[in-house]
C-alpha positions as CSV (number, residue, x, y, z in Angstrom):
1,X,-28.6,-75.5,-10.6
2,X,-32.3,-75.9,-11.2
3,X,-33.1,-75.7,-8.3
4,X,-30.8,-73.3,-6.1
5,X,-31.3,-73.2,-2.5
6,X,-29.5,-71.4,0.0
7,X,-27.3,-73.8,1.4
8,X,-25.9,-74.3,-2.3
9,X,-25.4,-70.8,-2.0
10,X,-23.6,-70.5,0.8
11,X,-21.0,-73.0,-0.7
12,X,-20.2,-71.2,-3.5
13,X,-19.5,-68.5,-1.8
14,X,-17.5,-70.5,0.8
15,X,-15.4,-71.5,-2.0
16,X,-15.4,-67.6,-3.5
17,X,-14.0,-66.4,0.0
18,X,-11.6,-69.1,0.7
19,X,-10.1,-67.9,-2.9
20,X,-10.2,-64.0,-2.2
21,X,-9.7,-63.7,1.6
22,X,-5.9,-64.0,0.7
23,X,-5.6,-61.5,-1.9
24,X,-7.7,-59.1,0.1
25,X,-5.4,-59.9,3.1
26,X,-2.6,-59.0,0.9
27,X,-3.8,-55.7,-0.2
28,X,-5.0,-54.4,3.4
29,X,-1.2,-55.9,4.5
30,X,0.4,-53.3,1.4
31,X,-2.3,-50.3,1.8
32,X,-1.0,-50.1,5.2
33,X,2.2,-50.3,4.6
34,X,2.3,-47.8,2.0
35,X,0.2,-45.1,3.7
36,X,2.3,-45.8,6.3
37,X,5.1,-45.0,4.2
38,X,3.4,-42.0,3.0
39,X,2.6,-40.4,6.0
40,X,5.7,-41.1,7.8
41,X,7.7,-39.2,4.9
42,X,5.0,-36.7,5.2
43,X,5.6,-35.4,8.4
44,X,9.4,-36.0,8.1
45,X,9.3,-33.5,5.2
46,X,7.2,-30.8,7.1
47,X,9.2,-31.4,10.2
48,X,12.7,-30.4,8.4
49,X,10.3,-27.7,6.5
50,X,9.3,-26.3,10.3
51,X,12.9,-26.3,11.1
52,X,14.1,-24.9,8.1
53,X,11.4,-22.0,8.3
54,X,12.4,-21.6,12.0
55,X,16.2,-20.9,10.9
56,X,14.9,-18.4,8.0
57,X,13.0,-16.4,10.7
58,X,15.8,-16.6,13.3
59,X,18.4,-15.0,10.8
60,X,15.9,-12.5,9.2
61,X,15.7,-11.2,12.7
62,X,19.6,-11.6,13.3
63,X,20.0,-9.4,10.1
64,X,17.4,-6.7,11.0
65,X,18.8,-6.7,14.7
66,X,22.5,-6.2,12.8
67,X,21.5,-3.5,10.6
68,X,19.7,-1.6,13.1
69,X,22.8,-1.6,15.3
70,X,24.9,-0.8,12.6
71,X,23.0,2.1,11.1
72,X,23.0,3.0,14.7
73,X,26.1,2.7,15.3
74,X,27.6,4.2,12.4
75,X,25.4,6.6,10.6
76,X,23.7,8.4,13.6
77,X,26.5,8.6,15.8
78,X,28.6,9.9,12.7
79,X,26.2,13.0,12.3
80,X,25.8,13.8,15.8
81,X,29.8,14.3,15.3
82,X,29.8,16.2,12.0
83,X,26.8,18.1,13.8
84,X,29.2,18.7,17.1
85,X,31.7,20.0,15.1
86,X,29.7,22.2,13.5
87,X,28.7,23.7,16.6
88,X,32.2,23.9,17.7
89,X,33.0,25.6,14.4
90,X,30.5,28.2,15.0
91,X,31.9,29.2,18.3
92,X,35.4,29.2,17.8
93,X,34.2,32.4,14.8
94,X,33.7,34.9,15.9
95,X,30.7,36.8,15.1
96,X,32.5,39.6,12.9
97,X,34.4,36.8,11.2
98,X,30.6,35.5,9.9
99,X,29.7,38.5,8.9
100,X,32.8,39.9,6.7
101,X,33.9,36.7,5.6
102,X,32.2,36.2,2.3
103,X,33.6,32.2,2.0
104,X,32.5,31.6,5.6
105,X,28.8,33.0,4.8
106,X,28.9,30.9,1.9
107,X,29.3,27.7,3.1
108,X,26.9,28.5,6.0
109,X,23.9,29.5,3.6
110,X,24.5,26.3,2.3
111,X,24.6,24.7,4.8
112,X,22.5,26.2,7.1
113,X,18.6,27.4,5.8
114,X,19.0,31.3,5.9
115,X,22.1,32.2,7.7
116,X,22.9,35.0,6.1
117,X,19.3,36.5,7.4
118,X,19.6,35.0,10.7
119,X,22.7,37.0,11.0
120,X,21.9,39.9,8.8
121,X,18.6,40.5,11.5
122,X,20.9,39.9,14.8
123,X,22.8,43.2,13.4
């Protein structure tokens, strides 16, 4: 190797490819397999995420569409009764019945903001 040339060159490095072209074969062969691998997983995982997110959402809104029917339902409908008979409560007294009945006064000026001077100022 006094004297190294090209073509001398180019034969060692024949002989350094020939030796390495098989293991670099076999790496590309198992990168691509494993990223493969990798990001077929990947978007298997963020697909059942999607869906899983998808069903969270769906039954949030199934629970707010349930409560707003039931608070519907069942509180407001309950005091527009209790309010109803109230009213019908009112009606049936008669007016000197509010006045003299001290019980009856109570439970309105309770229940009702100023009664007692609402009725006290219709005299």
């Amino acid at each position: 190797m006094n004297t190294p040339t090209d073509d001398m060159a180019y034969s060692i490095l024949d002989g350094y490819m020939a030796i390495m072209r098989p293991v670099a074969e076999a790496l590309e062969g198992t990168y691509n397999f494993i990223n493969e691998n990798i990001v077929s997983k990947f978007q298997e995982t963020t697909d059942d995420f999607l869906v899983q997110l998808a069903l969270l959402h769906i039954g949030i809104l199934i629970a707010i569409i349930l409560s707003v029917y039931v608070i519907y339902t069942v509180t407001i409908r309950r005091f527009r009764f209790v309010d109803k008979c109230r009213g019908y409560i009112i009606r049936t007294l008669s007016y000197k019945m509010l006045l003299e009945g001290k019980a009856i006064g109570f439970y309105l000026s309770r229940h009702f903001v100023n009664t007692e001077g609402a009725l006290s100022r219709a005299l």
